[in-house]
C-alpha atoms as a printed R data frame, in Angstrom:
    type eleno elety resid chain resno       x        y      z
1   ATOM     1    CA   UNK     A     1 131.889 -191.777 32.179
2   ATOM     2    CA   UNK     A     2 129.457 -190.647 34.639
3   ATOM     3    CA   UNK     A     3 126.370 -193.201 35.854
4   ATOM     4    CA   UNK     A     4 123.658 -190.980 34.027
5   ATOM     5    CA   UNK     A     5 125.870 -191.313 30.836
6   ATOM     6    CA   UNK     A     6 125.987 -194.990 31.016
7   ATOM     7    CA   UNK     A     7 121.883 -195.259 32.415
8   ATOM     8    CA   UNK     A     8 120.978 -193.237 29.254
9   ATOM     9    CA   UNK     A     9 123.345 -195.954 26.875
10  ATOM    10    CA   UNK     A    10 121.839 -198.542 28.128
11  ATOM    11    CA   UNK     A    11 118.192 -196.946 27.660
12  ATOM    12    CA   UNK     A    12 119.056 -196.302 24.211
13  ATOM    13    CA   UNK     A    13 120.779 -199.562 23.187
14  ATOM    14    CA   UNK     A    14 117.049 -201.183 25.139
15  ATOM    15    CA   UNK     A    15 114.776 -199.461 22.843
16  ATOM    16    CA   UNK     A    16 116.695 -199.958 19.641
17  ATOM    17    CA   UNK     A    17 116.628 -203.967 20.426
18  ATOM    18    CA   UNK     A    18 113.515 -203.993 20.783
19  ATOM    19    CA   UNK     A    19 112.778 -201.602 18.081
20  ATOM    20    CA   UNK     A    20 114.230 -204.191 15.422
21  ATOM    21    CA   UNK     A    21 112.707 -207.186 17.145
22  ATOM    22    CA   UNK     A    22 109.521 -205.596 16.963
23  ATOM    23    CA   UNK     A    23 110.006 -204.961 13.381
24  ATOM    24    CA   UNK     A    24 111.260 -208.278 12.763
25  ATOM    25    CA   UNK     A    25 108.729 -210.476 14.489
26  ATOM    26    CA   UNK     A    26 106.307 -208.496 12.184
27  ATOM    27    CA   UNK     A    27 107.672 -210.215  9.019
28  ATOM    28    CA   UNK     A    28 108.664 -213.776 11.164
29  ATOM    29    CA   UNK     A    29 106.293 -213.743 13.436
30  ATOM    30    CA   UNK     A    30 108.955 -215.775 15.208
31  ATOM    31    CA   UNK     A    31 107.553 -215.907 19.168
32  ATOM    32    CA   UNK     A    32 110.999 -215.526 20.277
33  ATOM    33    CA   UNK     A    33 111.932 -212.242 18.931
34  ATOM    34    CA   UNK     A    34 108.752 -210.666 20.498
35  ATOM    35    CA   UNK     A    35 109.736 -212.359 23.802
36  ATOM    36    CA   UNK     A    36 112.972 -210.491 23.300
37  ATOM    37    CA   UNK     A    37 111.419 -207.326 22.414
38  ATOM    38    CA   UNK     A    38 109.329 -207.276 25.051
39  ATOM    39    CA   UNK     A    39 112.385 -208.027 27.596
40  ATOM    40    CA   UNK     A    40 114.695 -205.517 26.001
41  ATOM    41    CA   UNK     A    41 111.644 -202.792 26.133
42  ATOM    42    CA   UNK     A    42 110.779 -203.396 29.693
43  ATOM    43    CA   UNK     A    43 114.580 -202.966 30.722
44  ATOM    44    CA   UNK     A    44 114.692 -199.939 29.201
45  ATOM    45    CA   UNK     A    45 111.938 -198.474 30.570
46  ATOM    46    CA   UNK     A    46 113.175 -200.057 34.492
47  ATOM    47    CA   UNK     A    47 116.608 -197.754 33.705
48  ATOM    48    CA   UNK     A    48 114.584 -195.037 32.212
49  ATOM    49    CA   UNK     A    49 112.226 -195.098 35.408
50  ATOM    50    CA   UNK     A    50 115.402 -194.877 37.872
51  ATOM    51    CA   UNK     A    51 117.050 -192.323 36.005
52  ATOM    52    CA   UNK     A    52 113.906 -189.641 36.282
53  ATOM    53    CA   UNK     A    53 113.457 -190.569 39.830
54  ATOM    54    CA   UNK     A    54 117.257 -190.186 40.935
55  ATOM    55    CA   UNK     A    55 116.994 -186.973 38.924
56  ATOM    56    CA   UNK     A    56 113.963 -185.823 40.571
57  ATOM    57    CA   UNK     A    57 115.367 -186.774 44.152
58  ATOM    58    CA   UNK     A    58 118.266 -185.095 43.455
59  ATOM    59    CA   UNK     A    59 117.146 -181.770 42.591
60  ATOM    60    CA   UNK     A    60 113.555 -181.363 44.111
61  ATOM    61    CA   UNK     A    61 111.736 -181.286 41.382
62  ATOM    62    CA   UNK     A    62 110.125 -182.968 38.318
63  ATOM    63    CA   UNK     A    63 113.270 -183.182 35.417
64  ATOM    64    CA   UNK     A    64 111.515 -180.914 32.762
65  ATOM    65    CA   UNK     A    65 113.683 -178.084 32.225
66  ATOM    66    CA   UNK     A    66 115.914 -178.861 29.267
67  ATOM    67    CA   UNK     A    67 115.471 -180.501 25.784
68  ATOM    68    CA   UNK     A    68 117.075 -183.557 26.911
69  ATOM    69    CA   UNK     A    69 114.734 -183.788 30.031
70  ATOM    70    CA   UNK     A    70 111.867 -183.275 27.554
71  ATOM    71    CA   UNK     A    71 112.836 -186.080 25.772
72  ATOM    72    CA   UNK     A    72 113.135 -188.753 27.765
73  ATOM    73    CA   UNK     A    73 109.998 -188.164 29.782
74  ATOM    74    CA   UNK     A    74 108.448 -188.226 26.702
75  ATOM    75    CA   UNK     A    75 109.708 -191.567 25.519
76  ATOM    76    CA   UNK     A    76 108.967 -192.742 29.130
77  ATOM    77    CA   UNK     A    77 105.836 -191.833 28.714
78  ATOM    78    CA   UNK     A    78 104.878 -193.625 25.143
79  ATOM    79    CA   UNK     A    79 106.348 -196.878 26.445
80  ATOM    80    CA   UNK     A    80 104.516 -196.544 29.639
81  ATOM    81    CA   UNK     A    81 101.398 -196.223 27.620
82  ATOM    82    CA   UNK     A    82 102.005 -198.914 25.345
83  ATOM    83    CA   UNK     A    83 103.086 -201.485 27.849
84  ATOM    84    CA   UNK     A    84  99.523 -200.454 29.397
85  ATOM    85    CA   UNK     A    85  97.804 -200.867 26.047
86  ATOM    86    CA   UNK     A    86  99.811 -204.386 25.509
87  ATOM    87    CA   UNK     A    87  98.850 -205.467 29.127
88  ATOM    88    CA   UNK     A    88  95.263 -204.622 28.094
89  ATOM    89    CA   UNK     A    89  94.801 -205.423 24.073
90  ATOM    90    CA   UNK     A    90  98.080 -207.668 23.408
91  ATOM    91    CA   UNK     A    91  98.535 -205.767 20.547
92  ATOM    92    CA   UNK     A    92 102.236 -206.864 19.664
93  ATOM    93    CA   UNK     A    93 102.260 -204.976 15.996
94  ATOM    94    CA   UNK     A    94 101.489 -201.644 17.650
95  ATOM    95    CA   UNK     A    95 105.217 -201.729 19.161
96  ATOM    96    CA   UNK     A    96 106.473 -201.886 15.741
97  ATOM    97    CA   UNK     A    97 105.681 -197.842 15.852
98  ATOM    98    CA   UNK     A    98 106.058 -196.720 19.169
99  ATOM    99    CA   UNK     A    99 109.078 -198.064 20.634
100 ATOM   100    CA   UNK     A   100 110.981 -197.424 17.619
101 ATOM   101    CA   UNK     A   101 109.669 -193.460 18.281
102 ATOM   102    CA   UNK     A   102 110.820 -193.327 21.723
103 ATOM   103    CA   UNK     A   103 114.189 -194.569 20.721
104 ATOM   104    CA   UNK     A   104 114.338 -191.421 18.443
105 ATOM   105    CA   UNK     A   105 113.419 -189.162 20.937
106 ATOM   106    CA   UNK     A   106 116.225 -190.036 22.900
107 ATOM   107    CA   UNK     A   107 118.665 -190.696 19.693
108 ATOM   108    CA   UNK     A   108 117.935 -187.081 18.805
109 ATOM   109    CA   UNK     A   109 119.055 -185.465 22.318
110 ATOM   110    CA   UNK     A   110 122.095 -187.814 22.508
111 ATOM   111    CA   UNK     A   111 124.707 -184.836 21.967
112 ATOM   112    CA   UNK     A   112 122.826 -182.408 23.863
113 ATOM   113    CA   UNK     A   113 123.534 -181.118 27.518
114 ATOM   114    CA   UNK     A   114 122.533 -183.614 29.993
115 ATOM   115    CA   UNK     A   115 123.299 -181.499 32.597
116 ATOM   116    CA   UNK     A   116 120.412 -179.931 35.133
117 ATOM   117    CA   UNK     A   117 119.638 -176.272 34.218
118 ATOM   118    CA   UNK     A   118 119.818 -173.935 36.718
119 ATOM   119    CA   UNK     A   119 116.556 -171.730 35.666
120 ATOM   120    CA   UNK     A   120 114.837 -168.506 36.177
121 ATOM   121    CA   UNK     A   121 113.360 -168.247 39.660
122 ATOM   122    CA   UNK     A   122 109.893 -167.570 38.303
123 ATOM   123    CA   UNK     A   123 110.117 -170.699 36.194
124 ATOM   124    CA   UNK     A   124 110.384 -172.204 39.858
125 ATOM   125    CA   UNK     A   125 106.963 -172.969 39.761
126 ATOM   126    CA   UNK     A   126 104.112 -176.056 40.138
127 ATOM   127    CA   UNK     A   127 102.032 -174.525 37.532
128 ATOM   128    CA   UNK     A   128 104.610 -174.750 34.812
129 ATOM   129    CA   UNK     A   129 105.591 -178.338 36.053
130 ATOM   130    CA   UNK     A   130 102.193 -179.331 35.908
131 ATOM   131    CA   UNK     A   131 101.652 -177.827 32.634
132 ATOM   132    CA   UNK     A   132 104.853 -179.485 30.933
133 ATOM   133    CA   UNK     A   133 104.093 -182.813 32.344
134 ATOM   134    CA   UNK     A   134 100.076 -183.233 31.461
135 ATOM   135    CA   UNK     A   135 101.069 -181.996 27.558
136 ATOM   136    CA   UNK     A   136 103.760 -184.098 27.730
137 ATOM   137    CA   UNK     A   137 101.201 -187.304 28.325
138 ATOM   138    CA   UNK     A   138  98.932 -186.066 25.941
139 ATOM   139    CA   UNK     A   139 101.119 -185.784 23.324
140 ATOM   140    CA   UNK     A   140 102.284 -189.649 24.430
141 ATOM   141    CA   UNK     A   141  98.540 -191.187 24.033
142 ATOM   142    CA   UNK     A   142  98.256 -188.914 20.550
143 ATOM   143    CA   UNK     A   143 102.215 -191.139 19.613
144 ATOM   144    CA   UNK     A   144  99.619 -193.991 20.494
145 ATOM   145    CA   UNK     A   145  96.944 -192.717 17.715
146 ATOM   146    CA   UNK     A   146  99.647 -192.112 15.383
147 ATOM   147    CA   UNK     A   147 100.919 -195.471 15.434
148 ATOM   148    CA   UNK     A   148  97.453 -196.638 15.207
149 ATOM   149    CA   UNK     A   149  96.876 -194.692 12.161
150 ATOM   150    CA   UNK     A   150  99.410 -195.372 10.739
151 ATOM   151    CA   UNK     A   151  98.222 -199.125 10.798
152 ATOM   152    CA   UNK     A   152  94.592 -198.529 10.066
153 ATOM   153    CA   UNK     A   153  95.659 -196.762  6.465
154 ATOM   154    CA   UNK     A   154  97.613 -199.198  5.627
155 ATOM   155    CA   UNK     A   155  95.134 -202.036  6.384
156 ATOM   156    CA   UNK     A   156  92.511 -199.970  4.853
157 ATOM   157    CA   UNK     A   157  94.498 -199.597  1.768
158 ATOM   158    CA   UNK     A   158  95.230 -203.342  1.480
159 ATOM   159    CA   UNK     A   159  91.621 -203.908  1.261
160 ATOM   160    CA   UNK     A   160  90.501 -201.189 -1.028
161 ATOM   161    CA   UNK     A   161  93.479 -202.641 -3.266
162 ATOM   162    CA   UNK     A   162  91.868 -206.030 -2.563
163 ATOM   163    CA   UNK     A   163  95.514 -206.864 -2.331
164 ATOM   164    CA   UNK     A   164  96.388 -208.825  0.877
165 ATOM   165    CA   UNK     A   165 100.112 -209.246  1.632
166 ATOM   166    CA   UNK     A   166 101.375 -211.183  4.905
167 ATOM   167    CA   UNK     A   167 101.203 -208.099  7.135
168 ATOM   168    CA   UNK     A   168  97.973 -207.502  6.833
169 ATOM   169    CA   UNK     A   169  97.185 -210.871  8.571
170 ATOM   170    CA   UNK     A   170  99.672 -209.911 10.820
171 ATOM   171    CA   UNK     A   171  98.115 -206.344 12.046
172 ATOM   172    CA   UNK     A   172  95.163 -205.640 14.032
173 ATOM   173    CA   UNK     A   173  91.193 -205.574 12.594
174 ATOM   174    CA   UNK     A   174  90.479 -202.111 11.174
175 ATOM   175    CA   UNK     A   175  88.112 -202.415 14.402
176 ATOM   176    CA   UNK     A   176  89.957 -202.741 17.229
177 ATOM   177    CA   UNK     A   177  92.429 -200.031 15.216
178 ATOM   178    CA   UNK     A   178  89.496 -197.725 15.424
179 ATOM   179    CA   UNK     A   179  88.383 -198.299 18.916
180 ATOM   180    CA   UNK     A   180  91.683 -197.854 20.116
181 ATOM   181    CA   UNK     A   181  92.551 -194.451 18.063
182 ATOM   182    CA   UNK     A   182  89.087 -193.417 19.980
183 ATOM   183    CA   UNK     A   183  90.185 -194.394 23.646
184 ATOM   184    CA   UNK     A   184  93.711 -193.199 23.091
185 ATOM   185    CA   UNK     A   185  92.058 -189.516 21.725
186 ATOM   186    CA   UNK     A   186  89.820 -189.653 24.404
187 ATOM   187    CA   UNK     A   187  92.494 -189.846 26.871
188 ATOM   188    CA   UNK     A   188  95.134 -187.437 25.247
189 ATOM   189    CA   UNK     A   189  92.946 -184.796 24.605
190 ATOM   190    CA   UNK     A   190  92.075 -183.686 28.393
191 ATOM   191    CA   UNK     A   191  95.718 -184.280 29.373
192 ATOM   192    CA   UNK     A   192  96.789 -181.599 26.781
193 ATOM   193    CA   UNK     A   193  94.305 -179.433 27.607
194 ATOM   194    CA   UNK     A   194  94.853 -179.718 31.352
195 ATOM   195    CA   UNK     A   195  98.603 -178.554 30.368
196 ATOM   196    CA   UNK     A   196  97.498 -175.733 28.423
197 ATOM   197    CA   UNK     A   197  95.143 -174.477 31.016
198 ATOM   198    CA   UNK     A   198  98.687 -175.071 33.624
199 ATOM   199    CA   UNK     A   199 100.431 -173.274 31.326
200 ATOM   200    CA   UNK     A   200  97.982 -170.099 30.888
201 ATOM   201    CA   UNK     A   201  97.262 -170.491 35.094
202 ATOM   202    CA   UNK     A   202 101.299 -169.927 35.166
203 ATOM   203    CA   UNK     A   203 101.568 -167.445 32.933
204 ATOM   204    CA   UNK     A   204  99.096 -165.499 34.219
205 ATOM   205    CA   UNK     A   205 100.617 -165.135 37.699
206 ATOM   206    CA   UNK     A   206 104.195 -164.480 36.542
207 ATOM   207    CA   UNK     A   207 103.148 -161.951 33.605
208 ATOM   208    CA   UNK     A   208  99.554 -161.056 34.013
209 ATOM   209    CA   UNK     A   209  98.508 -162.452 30.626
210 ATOM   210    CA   UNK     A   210  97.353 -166.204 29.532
211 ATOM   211    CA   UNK     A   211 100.098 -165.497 26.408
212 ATOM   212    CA   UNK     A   212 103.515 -165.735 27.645
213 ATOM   213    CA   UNK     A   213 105.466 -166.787 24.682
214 ATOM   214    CA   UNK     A   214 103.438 -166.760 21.117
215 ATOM   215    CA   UNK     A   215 106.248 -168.022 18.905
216 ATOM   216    CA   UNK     A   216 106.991 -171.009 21.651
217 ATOM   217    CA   UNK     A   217 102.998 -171.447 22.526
218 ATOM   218    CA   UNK     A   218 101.648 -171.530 19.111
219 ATOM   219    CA   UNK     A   219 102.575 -175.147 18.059
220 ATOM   220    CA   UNK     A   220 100.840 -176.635 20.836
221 ATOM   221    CA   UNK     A   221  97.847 -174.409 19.939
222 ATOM   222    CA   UNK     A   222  97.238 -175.164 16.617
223 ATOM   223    CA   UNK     A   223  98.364 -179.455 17.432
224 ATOM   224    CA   UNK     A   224  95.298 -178.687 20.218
225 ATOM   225    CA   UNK     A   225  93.053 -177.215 17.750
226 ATOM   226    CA   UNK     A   226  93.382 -179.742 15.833
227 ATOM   227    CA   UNK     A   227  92.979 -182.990 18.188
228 ATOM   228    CA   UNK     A   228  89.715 -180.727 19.693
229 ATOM   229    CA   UNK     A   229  88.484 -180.998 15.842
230 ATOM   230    CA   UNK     A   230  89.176 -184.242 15.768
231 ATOM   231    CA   UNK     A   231  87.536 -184.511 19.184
232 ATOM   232    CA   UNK     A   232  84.530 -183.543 18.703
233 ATOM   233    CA   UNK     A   233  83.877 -184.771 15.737
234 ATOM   234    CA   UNK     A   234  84.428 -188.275 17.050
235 ATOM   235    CA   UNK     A   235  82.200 -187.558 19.976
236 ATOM   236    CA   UNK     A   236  79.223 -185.087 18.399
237 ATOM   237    CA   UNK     A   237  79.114 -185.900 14.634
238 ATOM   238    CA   UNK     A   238  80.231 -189.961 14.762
239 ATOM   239    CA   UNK     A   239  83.737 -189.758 12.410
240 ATOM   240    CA   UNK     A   240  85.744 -193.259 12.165
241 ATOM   241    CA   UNK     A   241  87.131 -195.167 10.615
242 ATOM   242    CA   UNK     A   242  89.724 -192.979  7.980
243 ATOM   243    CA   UNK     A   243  89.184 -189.129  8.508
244 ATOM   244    CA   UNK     A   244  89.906 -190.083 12.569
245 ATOM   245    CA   UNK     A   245  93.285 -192.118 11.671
246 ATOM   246    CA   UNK     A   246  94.257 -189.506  8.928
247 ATOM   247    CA   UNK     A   247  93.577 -186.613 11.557
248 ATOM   248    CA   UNK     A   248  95.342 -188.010 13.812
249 ATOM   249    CA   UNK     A   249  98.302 -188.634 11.855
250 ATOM   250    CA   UNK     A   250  98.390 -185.087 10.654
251 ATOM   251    CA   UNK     A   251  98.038 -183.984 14.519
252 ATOM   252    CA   UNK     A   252 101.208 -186.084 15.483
253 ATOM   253    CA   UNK     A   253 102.975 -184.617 12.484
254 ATOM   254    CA   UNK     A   254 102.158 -180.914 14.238
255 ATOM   255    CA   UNK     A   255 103.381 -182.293 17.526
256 ATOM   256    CA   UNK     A   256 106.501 -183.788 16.423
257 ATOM   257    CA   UNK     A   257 107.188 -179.743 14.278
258 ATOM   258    CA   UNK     A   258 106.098 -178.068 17.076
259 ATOM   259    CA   UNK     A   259 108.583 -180.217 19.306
260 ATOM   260    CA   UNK     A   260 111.728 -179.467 17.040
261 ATOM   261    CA   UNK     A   261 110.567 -175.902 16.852
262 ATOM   262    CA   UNK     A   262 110.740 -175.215 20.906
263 ATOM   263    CA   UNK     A   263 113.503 -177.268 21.754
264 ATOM   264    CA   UNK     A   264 115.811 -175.356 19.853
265 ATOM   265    CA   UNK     A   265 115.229 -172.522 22.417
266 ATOM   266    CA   UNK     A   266 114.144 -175.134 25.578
267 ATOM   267    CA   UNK     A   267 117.540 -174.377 27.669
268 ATOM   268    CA   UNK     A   268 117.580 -170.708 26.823
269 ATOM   269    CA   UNK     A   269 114.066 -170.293 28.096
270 ATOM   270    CA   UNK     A   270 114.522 -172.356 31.493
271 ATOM   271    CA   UNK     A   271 117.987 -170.027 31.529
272 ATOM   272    CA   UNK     A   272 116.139 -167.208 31.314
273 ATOM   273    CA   UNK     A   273 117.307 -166.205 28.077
274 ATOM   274    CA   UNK     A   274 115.710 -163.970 25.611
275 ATOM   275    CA   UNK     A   275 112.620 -164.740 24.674
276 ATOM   276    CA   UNK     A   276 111.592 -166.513 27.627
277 ATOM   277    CA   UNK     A   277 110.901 -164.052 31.166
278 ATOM   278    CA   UNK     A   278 114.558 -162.187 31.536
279 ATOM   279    CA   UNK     A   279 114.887 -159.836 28.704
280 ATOM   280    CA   UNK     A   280 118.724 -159.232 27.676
281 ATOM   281    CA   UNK     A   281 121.096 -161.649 29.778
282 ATOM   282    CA   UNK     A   282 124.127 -159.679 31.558
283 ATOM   283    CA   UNK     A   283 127.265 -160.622 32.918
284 ATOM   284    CA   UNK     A   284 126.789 -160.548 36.841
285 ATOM   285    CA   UNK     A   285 129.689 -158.002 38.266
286 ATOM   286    CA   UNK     A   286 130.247 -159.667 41.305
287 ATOM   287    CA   UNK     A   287 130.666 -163.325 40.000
288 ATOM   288    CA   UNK     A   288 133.385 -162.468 38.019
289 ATOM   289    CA   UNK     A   289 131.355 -162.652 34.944
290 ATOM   290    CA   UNK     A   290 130.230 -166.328 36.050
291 ATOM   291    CA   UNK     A   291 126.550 -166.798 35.438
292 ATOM   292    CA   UNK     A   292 123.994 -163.432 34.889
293 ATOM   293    CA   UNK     A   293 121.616 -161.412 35.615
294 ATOM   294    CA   UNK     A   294 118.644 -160.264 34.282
295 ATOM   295    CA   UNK     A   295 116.468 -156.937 33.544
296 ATOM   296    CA   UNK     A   296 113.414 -156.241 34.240
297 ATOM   297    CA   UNK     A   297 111.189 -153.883 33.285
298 ATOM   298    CA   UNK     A   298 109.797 -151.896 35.933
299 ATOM   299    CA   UNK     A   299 106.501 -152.616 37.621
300 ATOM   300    CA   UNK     A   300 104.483 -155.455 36.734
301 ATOM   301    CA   UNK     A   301 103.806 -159.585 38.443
302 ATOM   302    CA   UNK     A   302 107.325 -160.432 37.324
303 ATOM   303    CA   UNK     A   303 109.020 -158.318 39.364
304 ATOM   304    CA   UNK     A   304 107.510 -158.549 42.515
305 ATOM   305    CA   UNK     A   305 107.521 -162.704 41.802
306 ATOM   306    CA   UNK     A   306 110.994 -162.509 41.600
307 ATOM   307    CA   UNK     A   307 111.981 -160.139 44.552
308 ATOM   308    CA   UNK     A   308 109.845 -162.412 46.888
309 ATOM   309    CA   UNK     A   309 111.319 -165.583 45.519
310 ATOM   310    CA   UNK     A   310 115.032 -164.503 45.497
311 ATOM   311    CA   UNK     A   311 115.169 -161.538 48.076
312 ATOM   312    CA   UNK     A   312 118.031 -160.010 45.882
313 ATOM   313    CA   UNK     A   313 116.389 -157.674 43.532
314 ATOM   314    CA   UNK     A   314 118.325 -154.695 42.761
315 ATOM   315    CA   UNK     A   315 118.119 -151.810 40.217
316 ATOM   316    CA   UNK     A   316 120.173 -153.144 37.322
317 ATOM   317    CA   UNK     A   317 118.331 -157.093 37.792
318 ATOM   318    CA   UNK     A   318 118.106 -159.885 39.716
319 ATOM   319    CA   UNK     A   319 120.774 -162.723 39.621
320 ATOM   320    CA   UNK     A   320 119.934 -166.036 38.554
């Protein structure tokens, strides 16, 4: 078993410890368990931390280019947030949601490819780094607001009921819920739309339009339509309190689809597959049918990006 494989068991075995203890000090509230929760979290996210930076020695650049990358910087990224929020508010309960969804992020990819995809040479690029890695920390803080409103319904809901059961002595104030869905939104917002604008910057030099991709692009549009709704209205016309945490629910919800939508065709894309910049994959002649190339339509940014990046083009495509 290889050293990632065993890194990435250990990750996963961190996070579902502290998952359950989490969980469990909720109902206890047994100082112990949240002392182990804490410990198995922060473990995790040491491993987690090495892992993405051996990758990212290793191969030059930021590991982004396959579902399974995806995945984990993602659930690096919600712990890293909520060991900052915990470090800041001490907000125990709000674990109880978010380590339990970066564990699932990284359940999810367990049987896919781990290996480093070897991608198109226009995909080569800072912009399209820079514009996976900025969504991929706004959609983090918004894992923040949707733990949070998660938490602010159901407190709200034990007061309207004027039922109080143990857990709701055992959650946070429906205001510091609120202020927190606000700063986390605040943050998340311009991170996602920083990697949109990354992402349109890229696309623009590669293909000449800001829409590279609509079936892959239009989940992130509509979760950042949404989150700008939400955005504004928290900032221009004062919403709280429910309509913020049920908006931002529904706007994690649209992440989470638009996530399972894209990384069905993630590897294909960074391969150069169809749909992505190549057009129809080939064998390559010369390889003995290992690897392939790719057509290109004539004229246009593409072409000349690639026959300045690989110094190979030729009439039938250029190899990957």
């Amino acid at each position: 078993m290889s050293l990632p494989l065993v890194y990435y068991g250990i990750i996963l075995l961190c996070y579902l410890v502290g998952s359950v203890s989490h969980w469990v000090y909720l109902s206890s509230r047994r100082r112990e368990l949240m002392t182990l929760g804490m410990a198995a979290v922060i473990t995790g996210f040491g491993f987690q931390t090495v892992l993405l930076a051996v990758r990212t020695l290793r191969w030059g650049r930021v590991p982004l280019t396959n579902f399974y990358e995806w995945m984990t910087f993602f659930s690096w990224a919600m712990i890293l947030l909520y060991l900052l929020v915990y470090g800041r508010y001490r907000l125990r309960a709000l674990g109880a949601f978010v380590v339990p969804m970066a564990f699932l992020a990284l359940a999810i990819v367990g049987i896919t490819p781990h290996d480093v995809t070897e991608f198109f040479p226009a995909l080569d690029s800072v912009w399209l780094s820079l514009h996976i890695f900025f969504s991929f920390l706004g959609n983090a803080a918004f894992a923040l607001t949707f733990g949070v409103g998660i938490m602010y319904l159901f407190q709200q809901g034990q007061l309207k009921s004027k039922k109080l059961g143990s857990l709701y002595f055992r959650l946070p104030s429906l205001e510091i819920l609120d202020q927190l869905n606000y700063r986390s939104l605040m943050s998340g917002f311009p991170l996602l739309t920083l990697g949109l604008v990354m992402g349109s910057l890229w696309s623009l030099h590669v293909k000449g339009t800001i829409l590279w991709d609509l079936a892959r692009v239009l989940p992130q549009v509509v979760s950042w339509a949404i989150y700008a709704f939400l955005f504004v209205g928290r900032l221009g016309m004062g919403w709280r309190g429910k309509r913020a945490a049920l908006g931002s629910v529904i706007g994690f919800v649209v992440v989470v689809l638009g996530y399972a939508h894209c990384g069905e065709r993630a590897d294909g894309f960074f391969r150069g597959d169809a749909g992505g910049v190549s057009g129809k994959p080939a064998a390559d002649p010369r390889s003995g049918g290992r690897g392939h190339f790719v057509d290109l339509q004539p004229g246009g940014n593409l072409r000349s990006c690639l026959e300045r990046k690989s110094g190979t083009a030729s009439n039938s495509g250029v190899p990957v």
